[in-house]
MARZA-385550 format. One line per field, with one value per residue: residue number from 1; residue in three letters; x, y, z of N, C-alpha, C, O in turn. Coordinates in steps of 0.02 Angstrom, whole numbers, always signed. Layout:
N
num = (NUM_...)
residu = (Ala_...)
nx = (X_...)
ny = (Y_...)
nz = (Z_...)
cax = (X_...)
cay = (Y_...)
caz = (Z_...)
cx = (X_...)
cy = (Y_...)
cz = (Z_...)
ox = (X_...)
oy = (Y_...)
oz = (Z_...)
***
This chain:
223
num = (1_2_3_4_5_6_7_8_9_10_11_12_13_14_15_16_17_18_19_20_21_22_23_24_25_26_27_28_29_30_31_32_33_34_35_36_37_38_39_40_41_42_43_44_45_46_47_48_49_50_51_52_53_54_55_56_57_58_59_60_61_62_63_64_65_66_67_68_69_70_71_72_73_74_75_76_77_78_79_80_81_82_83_84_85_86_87_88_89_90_91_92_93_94_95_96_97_98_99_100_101_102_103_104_105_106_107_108_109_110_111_112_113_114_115_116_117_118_119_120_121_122_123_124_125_126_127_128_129_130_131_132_133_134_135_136_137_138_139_140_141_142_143_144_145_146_147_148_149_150_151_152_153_154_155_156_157_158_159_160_161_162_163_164_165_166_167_168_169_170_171_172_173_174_175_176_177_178_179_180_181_182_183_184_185_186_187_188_189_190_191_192_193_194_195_196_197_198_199_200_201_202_203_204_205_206_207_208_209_210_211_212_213_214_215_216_217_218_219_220_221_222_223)
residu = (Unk_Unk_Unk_Unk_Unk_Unk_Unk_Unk_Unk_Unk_Unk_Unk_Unk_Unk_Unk_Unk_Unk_Unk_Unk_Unk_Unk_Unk_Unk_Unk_Unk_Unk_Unk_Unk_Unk_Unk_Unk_Unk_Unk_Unk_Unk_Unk_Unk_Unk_Unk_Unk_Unk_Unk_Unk_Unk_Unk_Unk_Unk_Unk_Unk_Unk_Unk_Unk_Unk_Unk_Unk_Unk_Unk_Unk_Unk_Unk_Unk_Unk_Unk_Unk_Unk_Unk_Unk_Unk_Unk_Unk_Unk_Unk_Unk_Unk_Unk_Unk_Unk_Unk_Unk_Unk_Unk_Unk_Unk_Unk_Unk_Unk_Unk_Unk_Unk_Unk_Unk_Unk_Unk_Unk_Unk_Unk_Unk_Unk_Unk_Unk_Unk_Unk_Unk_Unk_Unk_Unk_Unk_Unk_Unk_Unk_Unk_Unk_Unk_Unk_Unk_Unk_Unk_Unk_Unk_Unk_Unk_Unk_Unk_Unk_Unk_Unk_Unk_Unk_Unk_Unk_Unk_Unk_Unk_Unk_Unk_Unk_Unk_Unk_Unk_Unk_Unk_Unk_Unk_Unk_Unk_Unk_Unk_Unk_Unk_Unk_Unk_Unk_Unk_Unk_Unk_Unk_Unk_Unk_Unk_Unk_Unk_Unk_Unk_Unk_Unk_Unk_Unk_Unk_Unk_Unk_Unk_Unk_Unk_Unk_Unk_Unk_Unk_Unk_Unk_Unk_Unk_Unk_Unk_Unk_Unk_Unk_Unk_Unk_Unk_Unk_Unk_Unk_Unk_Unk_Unk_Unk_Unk_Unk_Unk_Unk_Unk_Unk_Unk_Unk_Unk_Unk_Unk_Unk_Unk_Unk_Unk_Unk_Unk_Unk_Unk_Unk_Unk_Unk_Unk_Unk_Unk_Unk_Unk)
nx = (+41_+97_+193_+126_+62_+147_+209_+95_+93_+201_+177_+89_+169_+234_+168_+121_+253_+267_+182_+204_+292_+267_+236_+360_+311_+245_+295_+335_+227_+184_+231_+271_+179_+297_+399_+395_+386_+530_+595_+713_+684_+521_+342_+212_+94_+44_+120_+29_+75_+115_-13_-58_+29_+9_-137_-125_-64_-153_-251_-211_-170_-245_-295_-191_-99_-42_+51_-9_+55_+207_+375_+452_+466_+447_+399_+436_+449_+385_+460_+421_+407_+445_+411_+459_+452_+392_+249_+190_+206_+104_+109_+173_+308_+352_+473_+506_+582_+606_+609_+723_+779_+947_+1065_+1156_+1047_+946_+782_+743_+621_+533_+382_+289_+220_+186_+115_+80_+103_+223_+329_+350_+395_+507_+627_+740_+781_+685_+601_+579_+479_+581_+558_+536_+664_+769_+886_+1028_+1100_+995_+981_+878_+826_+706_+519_+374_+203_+75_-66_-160_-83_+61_+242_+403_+537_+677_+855_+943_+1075_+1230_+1231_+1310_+1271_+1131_+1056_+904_+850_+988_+1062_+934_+804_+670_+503_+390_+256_+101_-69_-228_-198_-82_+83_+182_+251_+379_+486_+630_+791_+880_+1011_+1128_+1064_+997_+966_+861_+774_+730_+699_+589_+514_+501_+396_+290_+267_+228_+100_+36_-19_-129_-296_-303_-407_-457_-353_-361_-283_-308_-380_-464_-426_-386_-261_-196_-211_-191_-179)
ny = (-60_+57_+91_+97_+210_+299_+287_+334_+480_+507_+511_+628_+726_+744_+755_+893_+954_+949_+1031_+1149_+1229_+1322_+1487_+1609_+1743_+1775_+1737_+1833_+1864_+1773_+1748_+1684_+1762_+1767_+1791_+1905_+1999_+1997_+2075_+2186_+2297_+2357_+2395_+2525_+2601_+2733_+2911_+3059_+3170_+3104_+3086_+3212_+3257_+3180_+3205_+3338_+3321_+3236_+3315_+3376_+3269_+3139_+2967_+2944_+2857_+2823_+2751_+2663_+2620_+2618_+2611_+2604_+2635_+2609_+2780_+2823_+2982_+3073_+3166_+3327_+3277_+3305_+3359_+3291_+3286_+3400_+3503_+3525_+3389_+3248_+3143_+3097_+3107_+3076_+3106_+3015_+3052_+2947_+2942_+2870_+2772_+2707_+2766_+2873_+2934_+2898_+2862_+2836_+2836_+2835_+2873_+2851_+2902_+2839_+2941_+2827_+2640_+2520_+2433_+2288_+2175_+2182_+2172_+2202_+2286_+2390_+2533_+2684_+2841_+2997_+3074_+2985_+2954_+2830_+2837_+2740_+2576_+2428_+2315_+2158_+2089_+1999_+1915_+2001_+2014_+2150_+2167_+2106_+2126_+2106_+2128_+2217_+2188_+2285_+2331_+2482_+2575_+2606_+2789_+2913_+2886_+2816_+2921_+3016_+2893_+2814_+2667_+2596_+2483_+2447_+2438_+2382_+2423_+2414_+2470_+2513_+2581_+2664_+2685_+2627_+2672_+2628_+2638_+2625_+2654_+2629_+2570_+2456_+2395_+2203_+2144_+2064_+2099_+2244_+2211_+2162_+2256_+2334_+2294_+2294_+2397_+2437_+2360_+2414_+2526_+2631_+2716_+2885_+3020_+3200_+3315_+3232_+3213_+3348_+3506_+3614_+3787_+3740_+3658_+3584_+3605_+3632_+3713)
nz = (+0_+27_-63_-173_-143_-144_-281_-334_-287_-347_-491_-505_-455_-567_-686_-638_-641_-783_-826_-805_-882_-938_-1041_-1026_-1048_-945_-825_-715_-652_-582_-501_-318_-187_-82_-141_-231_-105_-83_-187_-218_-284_-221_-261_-242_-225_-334_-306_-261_-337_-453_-524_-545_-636_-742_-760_-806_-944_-993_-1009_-1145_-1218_-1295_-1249_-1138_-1046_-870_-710_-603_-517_-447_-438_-254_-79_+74_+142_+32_-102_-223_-353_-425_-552_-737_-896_-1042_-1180_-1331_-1339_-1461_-1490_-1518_-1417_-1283_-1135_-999_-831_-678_-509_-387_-197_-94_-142_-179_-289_-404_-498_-407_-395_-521_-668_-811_-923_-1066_-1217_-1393_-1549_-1632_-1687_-1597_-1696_-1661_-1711_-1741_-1605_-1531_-1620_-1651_-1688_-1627_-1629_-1611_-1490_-1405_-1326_-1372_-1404_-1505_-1508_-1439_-1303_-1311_-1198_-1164_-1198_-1158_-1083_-1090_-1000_-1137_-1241_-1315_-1282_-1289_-1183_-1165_-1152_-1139_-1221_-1110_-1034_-1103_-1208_-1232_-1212_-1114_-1060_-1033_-1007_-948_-907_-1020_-1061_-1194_-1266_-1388_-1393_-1459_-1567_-1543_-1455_-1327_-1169_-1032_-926_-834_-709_-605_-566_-524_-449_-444_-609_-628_-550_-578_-705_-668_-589_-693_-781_-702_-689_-801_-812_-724_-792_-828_-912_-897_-843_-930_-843_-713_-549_-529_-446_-455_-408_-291_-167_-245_-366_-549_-637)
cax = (+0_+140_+230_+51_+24_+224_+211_+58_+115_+264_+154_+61_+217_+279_+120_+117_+315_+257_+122_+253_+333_+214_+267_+396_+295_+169_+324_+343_+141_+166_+296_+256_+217_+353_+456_+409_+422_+586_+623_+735_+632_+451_+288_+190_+20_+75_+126_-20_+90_+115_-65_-59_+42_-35_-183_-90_-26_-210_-282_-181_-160_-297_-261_-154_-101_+2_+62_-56_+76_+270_+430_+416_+497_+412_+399_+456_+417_+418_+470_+386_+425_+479_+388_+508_+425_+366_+212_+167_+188_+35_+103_+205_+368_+375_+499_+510_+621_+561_+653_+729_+793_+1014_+1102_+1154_+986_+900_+737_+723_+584_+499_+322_+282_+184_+200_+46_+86_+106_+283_+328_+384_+421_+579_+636_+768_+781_+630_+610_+500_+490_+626_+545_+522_+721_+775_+909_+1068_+1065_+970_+990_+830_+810_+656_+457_+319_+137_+42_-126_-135_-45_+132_+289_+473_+601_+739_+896_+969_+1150_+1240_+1234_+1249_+1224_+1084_+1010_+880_+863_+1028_+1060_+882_+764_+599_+460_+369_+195_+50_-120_-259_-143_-20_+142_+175_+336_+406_+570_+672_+858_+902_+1086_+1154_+1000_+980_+929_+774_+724_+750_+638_+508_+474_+496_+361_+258_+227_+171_+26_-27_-49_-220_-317_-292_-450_-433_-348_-331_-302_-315_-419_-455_-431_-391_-216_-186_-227_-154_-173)
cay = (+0_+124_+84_+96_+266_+335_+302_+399_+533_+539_+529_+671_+788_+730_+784_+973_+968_+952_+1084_+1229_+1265_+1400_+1558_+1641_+1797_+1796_+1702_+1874_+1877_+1697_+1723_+1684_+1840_+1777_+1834_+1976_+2032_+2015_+2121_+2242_+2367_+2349_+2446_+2543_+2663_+2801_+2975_+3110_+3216_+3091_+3091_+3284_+3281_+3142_+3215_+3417_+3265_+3200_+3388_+3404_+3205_+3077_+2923_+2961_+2802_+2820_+2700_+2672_+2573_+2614_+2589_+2636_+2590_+2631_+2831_+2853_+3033_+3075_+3227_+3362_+3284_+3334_+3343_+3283_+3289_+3470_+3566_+3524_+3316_+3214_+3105_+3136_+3071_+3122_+3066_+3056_+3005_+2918_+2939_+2795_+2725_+2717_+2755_+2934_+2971_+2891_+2800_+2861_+2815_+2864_+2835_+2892_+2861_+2915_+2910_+2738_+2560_+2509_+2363_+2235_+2095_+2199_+2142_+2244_+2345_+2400_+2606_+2744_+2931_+3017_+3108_+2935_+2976_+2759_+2811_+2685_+2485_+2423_+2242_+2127_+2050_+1954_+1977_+1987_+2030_+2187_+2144_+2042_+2143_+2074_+2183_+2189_+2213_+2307_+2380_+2539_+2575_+2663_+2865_+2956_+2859_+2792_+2972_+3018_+2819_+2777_+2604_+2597_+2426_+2469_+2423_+2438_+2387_+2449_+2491_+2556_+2612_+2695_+2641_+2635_+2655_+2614_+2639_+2617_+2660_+2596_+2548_+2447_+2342_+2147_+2142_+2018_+2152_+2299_+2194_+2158_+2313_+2408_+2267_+2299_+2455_+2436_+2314_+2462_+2590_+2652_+2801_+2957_+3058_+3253_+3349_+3191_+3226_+3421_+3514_+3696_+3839_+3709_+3657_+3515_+3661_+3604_+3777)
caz = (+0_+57_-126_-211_-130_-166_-345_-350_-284_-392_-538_-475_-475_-633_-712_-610_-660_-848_-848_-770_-910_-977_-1079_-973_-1041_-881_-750_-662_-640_-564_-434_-273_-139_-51_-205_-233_-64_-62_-200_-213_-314_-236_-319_-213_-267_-374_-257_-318_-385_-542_-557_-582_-710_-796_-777_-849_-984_-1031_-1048_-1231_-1251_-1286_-1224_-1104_-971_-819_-674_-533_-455_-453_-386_-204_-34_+136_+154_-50_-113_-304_-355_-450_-606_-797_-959_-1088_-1254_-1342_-1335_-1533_-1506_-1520_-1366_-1188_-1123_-926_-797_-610_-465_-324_-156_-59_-191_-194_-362_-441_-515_-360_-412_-606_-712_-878_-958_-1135_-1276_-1481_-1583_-1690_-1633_-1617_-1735_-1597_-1749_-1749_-1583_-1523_-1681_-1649_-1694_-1584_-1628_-1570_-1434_-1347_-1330_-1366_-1474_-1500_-1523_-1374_-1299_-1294_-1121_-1165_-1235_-1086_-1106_-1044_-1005_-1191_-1277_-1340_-1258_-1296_-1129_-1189_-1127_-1172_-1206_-1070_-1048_-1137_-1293_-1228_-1184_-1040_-1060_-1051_-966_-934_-922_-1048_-1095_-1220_-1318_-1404_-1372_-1479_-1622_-1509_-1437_-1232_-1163_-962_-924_-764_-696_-530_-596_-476_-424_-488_-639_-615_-509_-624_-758_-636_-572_-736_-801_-666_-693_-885_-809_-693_-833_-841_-918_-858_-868_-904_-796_-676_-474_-515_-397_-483_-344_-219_-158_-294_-432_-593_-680)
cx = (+43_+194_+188_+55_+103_+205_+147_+60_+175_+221_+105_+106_+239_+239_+122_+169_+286_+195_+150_+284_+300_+269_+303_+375_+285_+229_+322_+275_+147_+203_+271_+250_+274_+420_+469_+407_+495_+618_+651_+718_+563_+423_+243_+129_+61_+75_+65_+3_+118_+54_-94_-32_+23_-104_-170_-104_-103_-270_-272_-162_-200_-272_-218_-165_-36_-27_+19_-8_+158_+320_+450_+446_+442_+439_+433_+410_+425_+423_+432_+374_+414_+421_+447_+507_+395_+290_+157_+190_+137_+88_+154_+251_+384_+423_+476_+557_+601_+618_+670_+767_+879_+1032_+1118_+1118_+934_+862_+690_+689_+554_+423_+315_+245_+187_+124_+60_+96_+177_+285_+385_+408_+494_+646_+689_+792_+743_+624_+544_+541_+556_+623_+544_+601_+747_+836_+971_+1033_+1087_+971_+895_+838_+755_+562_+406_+239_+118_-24_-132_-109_+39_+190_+345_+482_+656_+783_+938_+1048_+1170_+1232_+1297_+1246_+1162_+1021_+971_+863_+909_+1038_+992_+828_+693_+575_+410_+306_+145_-14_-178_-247_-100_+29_+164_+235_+351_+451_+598_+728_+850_+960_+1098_+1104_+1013_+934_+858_+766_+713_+673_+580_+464_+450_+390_+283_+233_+204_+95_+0_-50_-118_-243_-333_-365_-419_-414_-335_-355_-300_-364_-436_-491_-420_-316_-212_-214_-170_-138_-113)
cy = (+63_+116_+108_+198_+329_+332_+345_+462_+563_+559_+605_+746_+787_+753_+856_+977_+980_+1008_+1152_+1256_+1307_+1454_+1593_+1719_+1828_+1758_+1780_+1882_+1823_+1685_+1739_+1752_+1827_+1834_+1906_+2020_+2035_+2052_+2182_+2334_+2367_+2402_+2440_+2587_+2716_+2860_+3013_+3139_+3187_+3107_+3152_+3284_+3225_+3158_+3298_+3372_+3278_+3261_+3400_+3311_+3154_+3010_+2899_+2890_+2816_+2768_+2708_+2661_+2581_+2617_+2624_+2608_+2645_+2719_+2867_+2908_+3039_+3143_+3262_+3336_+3330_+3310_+3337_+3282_+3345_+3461_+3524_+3428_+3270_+3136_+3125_+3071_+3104_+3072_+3109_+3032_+3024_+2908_+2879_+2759_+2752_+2736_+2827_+2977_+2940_+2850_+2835_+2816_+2867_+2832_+2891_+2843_+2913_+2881_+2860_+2699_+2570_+2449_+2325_+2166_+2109_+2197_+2204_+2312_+2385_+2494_+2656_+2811_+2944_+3039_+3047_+2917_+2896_+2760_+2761_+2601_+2465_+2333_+2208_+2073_+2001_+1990_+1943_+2003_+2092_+2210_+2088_+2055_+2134_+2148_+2170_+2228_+2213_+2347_+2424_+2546_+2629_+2747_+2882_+2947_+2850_+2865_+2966_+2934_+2778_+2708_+2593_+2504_+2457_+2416_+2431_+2379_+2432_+2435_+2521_+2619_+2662_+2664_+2672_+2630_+2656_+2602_+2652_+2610_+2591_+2540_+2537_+2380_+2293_+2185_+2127_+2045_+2217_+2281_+2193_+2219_+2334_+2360_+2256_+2367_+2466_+2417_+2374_+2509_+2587_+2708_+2837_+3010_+3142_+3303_+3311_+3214_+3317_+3457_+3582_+3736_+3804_+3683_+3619_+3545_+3634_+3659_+3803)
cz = (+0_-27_-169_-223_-147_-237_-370_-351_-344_-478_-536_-497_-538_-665_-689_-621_-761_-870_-839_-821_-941_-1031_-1011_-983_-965_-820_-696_-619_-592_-506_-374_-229_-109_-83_-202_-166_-63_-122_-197_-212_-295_-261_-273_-254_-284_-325_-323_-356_-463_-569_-585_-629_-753_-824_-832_-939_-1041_-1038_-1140_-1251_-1257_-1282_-1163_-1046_-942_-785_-606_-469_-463_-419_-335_-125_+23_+149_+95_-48_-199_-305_-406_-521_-668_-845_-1005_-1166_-1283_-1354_-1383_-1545_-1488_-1487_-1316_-1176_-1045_-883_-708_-546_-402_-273_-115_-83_-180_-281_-363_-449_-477_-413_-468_-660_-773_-901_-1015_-1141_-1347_-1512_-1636_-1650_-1635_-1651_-1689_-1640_-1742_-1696_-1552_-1565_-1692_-1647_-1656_-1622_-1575_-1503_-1398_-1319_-1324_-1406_-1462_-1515_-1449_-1380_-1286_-1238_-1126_-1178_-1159_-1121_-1042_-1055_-1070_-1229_-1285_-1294_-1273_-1211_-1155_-1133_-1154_-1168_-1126_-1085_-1065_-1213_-1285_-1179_-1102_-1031_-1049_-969_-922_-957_-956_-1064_-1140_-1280_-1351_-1406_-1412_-1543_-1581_-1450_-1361_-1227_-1061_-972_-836_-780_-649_-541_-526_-429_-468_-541_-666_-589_-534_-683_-729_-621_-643_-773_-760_-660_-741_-847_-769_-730_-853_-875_-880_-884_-873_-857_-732_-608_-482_-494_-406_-431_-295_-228_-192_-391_-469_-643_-700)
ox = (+23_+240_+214_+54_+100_+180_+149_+39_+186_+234_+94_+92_+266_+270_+127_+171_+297_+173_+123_+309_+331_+329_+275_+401_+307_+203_+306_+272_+102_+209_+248_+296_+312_+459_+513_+427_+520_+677_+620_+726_+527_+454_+222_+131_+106_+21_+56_-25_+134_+50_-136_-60_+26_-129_-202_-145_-110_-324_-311_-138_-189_-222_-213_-217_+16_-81_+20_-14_+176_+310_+469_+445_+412_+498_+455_+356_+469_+394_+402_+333_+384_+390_+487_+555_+344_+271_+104_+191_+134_+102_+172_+243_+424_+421_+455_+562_+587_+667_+624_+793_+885_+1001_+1092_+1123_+877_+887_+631_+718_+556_+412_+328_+231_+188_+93_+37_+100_+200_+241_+446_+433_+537_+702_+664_+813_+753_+648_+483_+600_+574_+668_+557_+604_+751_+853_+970_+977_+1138_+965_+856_+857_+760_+541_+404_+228_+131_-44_-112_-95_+73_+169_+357_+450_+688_+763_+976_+1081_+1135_+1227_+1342_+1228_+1126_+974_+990_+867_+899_+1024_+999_+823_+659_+601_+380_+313_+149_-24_-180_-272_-90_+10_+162_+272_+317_+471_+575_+746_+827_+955_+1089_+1120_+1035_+891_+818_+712_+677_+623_+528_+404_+391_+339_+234_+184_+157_+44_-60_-99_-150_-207_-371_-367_-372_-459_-303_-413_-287_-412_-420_-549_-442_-297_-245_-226_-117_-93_-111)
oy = (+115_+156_+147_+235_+389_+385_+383_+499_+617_+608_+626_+794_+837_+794_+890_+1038_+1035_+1017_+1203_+1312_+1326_+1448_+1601_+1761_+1878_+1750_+1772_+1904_+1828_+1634_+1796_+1793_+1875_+1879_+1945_+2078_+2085_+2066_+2231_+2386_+2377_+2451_+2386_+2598_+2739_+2863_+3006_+3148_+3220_+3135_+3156_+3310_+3238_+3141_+3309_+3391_+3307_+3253_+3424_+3301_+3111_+2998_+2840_+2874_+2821_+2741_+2755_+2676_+2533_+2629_+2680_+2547_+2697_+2725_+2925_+2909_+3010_+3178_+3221_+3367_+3383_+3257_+3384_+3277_+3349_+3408_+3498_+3404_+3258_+3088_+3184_+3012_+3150_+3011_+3162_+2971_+3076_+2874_+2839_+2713_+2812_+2708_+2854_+3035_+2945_+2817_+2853_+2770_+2929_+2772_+2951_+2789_+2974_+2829_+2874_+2708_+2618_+2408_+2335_+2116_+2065_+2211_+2260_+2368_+2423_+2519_+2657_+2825_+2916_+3030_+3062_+2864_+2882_+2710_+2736_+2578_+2471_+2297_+2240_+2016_+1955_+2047_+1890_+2002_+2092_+2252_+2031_+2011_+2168_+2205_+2110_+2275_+2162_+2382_+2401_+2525_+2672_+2767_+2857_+2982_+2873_+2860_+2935_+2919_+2718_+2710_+2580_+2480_+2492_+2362_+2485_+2328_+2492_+2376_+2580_+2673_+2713_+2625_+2731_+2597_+2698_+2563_+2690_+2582_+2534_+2481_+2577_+2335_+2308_+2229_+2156_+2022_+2249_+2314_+2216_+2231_+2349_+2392_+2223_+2385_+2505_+2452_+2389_+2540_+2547_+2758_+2829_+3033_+3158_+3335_+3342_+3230_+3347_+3444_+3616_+3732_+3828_+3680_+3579_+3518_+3616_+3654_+3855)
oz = (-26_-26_-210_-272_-159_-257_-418_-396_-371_-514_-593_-533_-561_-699_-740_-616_-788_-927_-861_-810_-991_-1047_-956_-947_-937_-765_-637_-561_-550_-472_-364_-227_-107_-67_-186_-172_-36_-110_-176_-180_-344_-281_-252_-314_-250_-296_-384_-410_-512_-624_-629_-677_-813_-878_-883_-982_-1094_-1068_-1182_-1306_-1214_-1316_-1146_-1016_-975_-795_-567_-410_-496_-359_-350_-121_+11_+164_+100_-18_-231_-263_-440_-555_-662_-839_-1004_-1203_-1248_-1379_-1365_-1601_-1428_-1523_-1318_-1194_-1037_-893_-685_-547_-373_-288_-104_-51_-172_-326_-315_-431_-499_-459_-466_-691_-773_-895_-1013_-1114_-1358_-1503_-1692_-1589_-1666_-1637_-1686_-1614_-1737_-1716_-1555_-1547_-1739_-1596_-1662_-1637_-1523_-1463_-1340_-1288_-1264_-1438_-1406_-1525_-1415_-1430_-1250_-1250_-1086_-1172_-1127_-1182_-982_-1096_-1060_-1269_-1247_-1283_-1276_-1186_-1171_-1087_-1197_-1120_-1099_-1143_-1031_-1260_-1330_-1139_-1052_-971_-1050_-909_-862_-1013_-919_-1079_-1137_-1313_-1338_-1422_-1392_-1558_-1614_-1407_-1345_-1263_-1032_-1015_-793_-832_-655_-527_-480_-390_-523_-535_-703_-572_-497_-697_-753_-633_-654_-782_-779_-628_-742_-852_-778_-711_-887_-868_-832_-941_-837_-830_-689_-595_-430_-530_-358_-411_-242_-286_-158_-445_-444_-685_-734)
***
């Protein structure tokens, strides 16, 4: 009986061993909480003041998605952030850095978007508008999914070839005929933790209604 009931078992695992190997798109989706607690980079609710300027952003940009959820350590602040893309472009390139974080440029991220898809057959070769500032030949790290949409993870050459991007983990897919972009520093951090986060903050991008958390005549005035 006790031989009977061993080889069952083993057949058991050998079957749940043969079903694990999935698309390593969705493995970061799949990793235990333990895991991702212990990352390096965790992802916390977005500070308001991104949602101001996402919402400034989604006044002059239709479409417009920011991160609900980004990289974030216990008592992280973000800073005022940057618009990085002009006036007269039909999509937005903002950054921001999040405190807590060690490195140079502290805890530096990017979200954009250009009005076209990106052509992701092209793999690391893969071309954005300039304003989405990607320029140089960028390494492919591997393809993920955000929400069901296909994604490349790329890495950027160092700075300052690799511009306000440089040595940066992205991501990057498209949406509705227009092309999404997440980007993370934090040089110096594991890498599998660099990808996760940065990939973790694609999946939180949401629409930004106009004008966003702005509060007109009231302290959170976006005017």
């Amino acid at each position: 009986m006790v031989a009977v009931r061993f080889l069952a078992l083993a057949a058991v695992a050998a079957l749940l061993a043969g079903c694990s190997g999935g698309d390593d798109a969705d493995a970061e989706a799949q990793r235990p909480a333990s895991a991702v607690a212990r990352s390096a980079i965790p992802l916390g609710p977005a500070p308001r003041a991104i949602g101001q300027v996402c919402g400034i952003t989604a006044l002059r940009v239709k479409q417009t998605l920011c991160p609900l959820r980004v990289p974030a350590k216990r008592g992280s602040q973000a800073d005022a952030g940057q618009v990085l893309a002009g006036d007269d472009y039909d999509g937005y390139l903002l950054e921001w850095h999040m405190t807590k974080f060690r490195g140079e440029d502290g805890g530096h991220f990017v979200v954009g978007s250009q009005p076209r898809e990106f052509d992701l057959s092209r793999g690391a070769r893969v071309r954005a508008d300039a304003e989405m500032r990607l320029p140089g030949r960028k390494k492919l790290l591997r393809r993920a999914k955000v929400g069901t949409a296909p994604a490349l993870v790329l890495q950027s050459p160092p700075y300052p070839r690799g511009g306000v991007n440089g040595g940066h983990v992205s991501v990057l897919w498209s949406s509705d005929g227009r092309g999404y972009l997440v980007s993370l520093h934090f040089e110096g951090y594991p890498l599998r933790d660099r990808i996760a986060a940065a990939i973790g903050t694609a999946r939180s991008m949401s629409p930004v209604p106009p004008g966003g958390n702005c509060d007109p005549g009231g302290p959170s005035d976006c005017g």
